[in-house]
C-alpha positions in Angstrom: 0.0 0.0 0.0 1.3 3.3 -1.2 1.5 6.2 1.5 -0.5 9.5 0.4 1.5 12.4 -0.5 1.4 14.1 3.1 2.5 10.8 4.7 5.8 10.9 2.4 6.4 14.6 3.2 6.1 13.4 7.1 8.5 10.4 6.1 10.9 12.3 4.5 11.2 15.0 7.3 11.5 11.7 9.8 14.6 10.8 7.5 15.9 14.3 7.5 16.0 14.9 10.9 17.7 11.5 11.3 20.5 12.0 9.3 20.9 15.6 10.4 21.5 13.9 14.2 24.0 11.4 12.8 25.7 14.5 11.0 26.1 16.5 14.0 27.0 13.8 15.9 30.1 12.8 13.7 31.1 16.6 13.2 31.2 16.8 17.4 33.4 13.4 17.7 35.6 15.2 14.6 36.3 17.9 16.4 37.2 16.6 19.4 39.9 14.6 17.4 40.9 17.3 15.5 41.3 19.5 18.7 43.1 16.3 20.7 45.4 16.4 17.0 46.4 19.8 17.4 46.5 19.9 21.1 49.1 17.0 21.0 51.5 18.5 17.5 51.6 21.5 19.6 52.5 19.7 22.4 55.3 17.7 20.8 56.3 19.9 18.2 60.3 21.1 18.2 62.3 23.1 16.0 64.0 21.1 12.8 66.8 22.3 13.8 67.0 21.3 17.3 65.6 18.0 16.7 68.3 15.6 17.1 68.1 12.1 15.2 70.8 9.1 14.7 73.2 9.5 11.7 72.2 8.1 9.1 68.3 8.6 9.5 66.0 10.8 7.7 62.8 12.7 8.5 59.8 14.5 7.1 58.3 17.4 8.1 55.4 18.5 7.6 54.0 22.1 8.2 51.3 21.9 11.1 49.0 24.5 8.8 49.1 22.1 5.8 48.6 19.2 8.7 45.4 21.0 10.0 43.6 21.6 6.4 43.9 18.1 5.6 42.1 16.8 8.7 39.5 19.7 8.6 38.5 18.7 4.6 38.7 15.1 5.8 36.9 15.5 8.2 34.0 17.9 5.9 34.1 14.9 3.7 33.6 12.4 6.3 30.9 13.8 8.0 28.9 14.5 4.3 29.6 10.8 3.8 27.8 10.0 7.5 25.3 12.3 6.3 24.3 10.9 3.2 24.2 7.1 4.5 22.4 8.0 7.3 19.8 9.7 5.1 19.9 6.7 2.9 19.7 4.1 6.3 16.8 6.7 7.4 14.5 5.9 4.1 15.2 2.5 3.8 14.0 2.3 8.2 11.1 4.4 7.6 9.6 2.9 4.7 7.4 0.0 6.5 6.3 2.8 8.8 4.9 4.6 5.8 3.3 1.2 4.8 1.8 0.9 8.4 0.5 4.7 8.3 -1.5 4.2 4.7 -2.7 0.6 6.2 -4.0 2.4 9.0 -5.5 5.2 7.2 -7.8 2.9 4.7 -8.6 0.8 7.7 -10.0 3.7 9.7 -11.5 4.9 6.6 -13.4 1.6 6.1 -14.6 1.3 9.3 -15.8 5.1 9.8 -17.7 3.9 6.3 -18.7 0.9 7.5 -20.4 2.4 11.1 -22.2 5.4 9.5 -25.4 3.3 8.6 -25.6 1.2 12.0 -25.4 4.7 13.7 -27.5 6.5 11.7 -30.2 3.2 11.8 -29.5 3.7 15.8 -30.5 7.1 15.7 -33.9 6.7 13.2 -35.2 3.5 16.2 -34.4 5.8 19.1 -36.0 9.2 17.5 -39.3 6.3 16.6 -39.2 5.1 20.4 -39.3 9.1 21.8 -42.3 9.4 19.4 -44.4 6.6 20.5 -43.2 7.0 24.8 -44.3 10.4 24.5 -42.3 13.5 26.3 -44.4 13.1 29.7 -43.0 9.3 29.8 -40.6 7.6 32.7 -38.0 6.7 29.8 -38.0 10.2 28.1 -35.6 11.4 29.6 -33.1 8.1 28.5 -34.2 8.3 25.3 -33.1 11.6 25.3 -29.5 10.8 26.7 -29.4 7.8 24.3 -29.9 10.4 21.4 -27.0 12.8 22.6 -24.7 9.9 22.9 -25.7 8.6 19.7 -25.3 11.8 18.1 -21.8 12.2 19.9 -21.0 8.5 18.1 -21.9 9.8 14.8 -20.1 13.3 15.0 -16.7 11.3 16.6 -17.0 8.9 13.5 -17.4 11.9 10.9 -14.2 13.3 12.5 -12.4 10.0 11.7 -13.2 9.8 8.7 -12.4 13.2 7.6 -9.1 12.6 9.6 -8.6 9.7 7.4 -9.0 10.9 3.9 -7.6 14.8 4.9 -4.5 14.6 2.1 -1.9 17.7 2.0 -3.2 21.1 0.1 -0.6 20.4 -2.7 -3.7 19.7 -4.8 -6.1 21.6 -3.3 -7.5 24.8 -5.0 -7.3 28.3 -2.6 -10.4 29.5 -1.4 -11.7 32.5 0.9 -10.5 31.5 4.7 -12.2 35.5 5.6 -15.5 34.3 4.2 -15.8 30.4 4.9 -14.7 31.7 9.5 -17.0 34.7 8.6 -20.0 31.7 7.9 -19.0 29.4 10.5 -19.0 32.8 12.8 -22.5 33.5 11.3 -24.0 30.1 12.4 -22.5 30.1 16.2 -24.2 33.1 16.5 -27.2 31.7 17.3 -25.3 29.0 19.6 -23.7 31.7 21.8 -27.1 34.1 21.8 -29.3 31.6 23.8 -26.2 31.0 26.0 -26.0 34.5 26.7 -22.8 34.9 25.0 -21.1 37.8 22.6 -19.0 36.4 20.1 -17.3 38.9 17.9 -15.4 38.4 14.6 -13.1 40.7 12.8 -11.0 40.4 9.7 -8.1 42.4 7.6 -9.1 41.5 3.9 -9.4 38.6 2.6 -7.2 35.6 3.0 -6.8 32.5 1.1 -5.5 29.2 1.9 -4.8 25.9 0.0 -7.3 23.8 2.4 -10.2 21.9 1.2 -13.5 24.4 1.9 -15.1 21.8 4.2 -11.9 20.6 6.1 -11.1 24.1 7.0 -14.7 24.7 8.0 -14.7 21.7 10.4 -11.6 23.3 12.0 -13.2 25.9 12.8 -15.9 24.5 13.6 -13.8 22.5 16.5 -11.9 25.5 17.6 -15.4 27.7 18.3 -17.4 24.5 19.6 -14.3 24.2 21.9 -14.1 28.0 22.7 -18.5 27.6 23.6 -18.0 24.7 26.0 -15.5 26.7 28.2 -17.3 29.8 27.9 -19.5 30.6 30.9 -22.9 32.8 30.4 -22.1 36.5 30.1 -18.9 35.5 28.6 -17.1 36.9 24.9 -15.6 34.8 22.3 -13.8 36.4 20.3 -12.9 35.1 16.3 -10.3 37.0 13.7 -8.6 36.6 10.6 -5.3 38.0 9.6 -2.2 38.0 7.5 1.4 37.7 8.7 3.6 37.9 5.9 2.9 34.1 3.5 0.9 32.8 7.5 -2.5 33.4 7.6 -3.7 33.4 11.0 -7.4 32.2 12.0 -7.6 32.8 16.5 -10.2 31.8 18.6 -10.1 33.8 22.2 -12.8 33.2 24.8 -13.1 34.4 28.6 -13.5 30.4 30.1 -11.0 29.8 33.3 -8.4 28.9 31.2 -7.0 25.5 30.6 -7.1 23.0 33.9 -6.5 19.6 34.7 -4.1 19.0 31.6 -0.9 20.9 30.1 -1.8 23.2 27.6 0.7 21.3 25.5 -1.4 18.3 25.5 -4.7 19.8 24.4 -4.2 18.3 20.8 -3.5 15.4 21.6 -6.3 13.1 20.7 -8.6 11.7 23.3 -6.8 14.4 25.8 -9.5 16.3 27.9 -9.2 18.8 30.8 -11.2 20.0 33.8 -14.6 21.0 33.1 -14.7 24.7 34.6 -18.1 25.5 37.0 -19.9 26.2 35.0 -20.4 23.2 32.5 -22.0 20.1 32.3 -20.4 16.9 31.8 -18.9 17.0 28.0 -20.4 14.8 26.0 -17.5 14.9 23.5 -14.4 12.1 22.8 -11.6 14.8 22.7 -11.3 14.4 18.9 -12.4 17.6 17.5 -9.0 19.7 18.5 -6.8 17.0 17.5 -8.5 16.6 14.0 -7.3 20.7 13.7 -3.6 19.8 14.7 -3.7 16.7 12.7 -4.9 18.9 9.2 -3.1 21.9 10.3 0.1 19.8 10.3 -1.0 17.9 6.8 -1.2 21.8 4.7 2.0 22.9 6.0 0.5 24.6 8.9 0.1 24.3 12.8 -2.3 25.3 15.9 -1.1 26.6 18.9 -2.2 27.8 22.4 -1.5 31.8 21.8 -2.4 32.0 25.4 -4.0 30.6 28.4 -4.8 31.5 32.3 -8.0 32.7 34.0 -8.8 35.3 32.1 -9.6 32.9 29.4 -8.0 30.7 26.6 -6.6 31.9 22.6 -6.1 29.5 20.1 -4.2 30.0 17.1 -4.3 28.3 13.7 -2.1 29.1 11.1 -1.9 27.9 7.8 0.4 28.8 4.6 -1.6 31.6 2.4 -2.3 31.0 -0.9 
């Protein structure tokens, strides 16, 4: 099985960085020879003249400058020769990982496939058994609770799969980050009005990024539906879109207590989840939705980052290569 194009890139960096660590490795044990060398010429170095020899007996000298550059460019060569094999070890080691990464993809691309219909079959029985219990009944409100969590099932498997088959922007066309945040603004709007909440957005022009349109929308989408759920009543979130230089950077700010319970490092980690703050409920959510952001972020060249964090509130950033 082939790995995507994104995969490659990933492998290729792995390799990279390996090779680079040999490299500097072998240039640090070179110069300590090279230094012990010249340390111990010095040391035992003499005038010709003074040097005294049987008769009879030749000797070669050789000047210590003309000593020096030959074990600096041997050592330059050496230490492109580590370089290149360990490049060349690094590719040929992370090959069956970039088998195992495509295997892994279409298998959690089948299954996400394969579960939709069960869950969405789940979800017709359980809206037919609310209908014919009625909302006065004993079981309403588990039927109610049975729909949330099957609705939570559905979303987490929709993440996966769009986790799955997310490929690098290389062949992606641009298109309007300003107006696809500006829409996904538009439709939290009336999420944060009937929690009593004030969510502003602001741009600088337009920018465009090589993301898919509904990718990028369901990073968004994470990144406010996190910002909501840490949000108490009364609170602001706050949305914008700007331009730094070739980075176009989408934040999220919100006036929650900040992140608890976990390191702010480990927010995008998948399955990770802090403390709940006060004011919310139990979440009802796997801890997917941030990590899908990392993971797609990471895939178009980009990356998502805690700007900020403490009890004033949290501010994600997402940045992403403009087009």
């Amino acid at each position: 099985m082939t790995p995507s194009a994104a995969d490659r890139r990933i492998l290729r960096a792995a390799a990279r960085k390996v090779s680079t660590q040999i490299a500097l490795v072998c240039a640090a044990a070179l110069a300590v020879v090279i230094v012990a060398l010249v340390l111990f010429a010095l040391f035992r170095s003499q005038p010709a003249e003074l040097a005294e020899h049987p008769a009879g007996t030749g000797r070669i000298y050789i000047d210590e400058a003309d000593a020096l550059l030959a074990l600096i460019l041997g050592g330059v060569l050496a230490v492109v020769l580590a370089a290149a094999a360990g490049l060349i070890s690094a590719r040929s080691a992370v090959k069956p990982l970039g088998e195992a990464l495509a295997a892994q993809r279409r298998f959690v691309q089948d299954a996400s496939h394969e579960l939709r219909t069960p869950l969405a079959i789940l979800d017709a029985r359980l809206q037919l058994a609310q209908r014919k219990a009625g909302p006065n009944s004993a079981a309403a409100p588990t039927l109610a609770r049975l729909r949330e969590d099957s609705a939570g099932l559905a979303e987490l498997v929709e993440d996966l799969l769009l986790m799955s088959v997310a490929t690098a922007g290389e062949t992606a066309e641009p298109v309007n980050a300003t107006a696809i945040v500006a829409d996904v603004a538009d439709d939290f709007g009336l999420l944060t009005s009937s929690a009593a909440i004030q969510l502003d957005y602001s741009a600088t022009g337009e920018a465009r990024v090589r993301v898919p349109a509904h990718l990028l929308r369901r990073m968004v989408t994470a990144l406010l539906d996190n910002a909501i759920s840490h949000t108490p009543q009364s609170g602001r979130i706050g949305v914008s879109v700007d331009t730094a230089g070739r980075t176009v950077r989408i934040s999220v700010r919100d006036t929650g207590p900040g992140i608890t319970g976990i390191s702010p490092d480990r927010i995008f980690d998948r399955f990770a989840r802090g403390l709940p703050a006060d004011h919310e409920p139990a979440r009802q959510g796997y801890g997917i939705g941030l990590a899908l952001v990392k993971d797609a972020a990471l895939r178009h060249g980009g990356d998502v980052r805690v700007a900020g964090t403490g009890p004033d509130g949290t501010s994600l950033c997402l940045e992403l290569p403009a087009a």
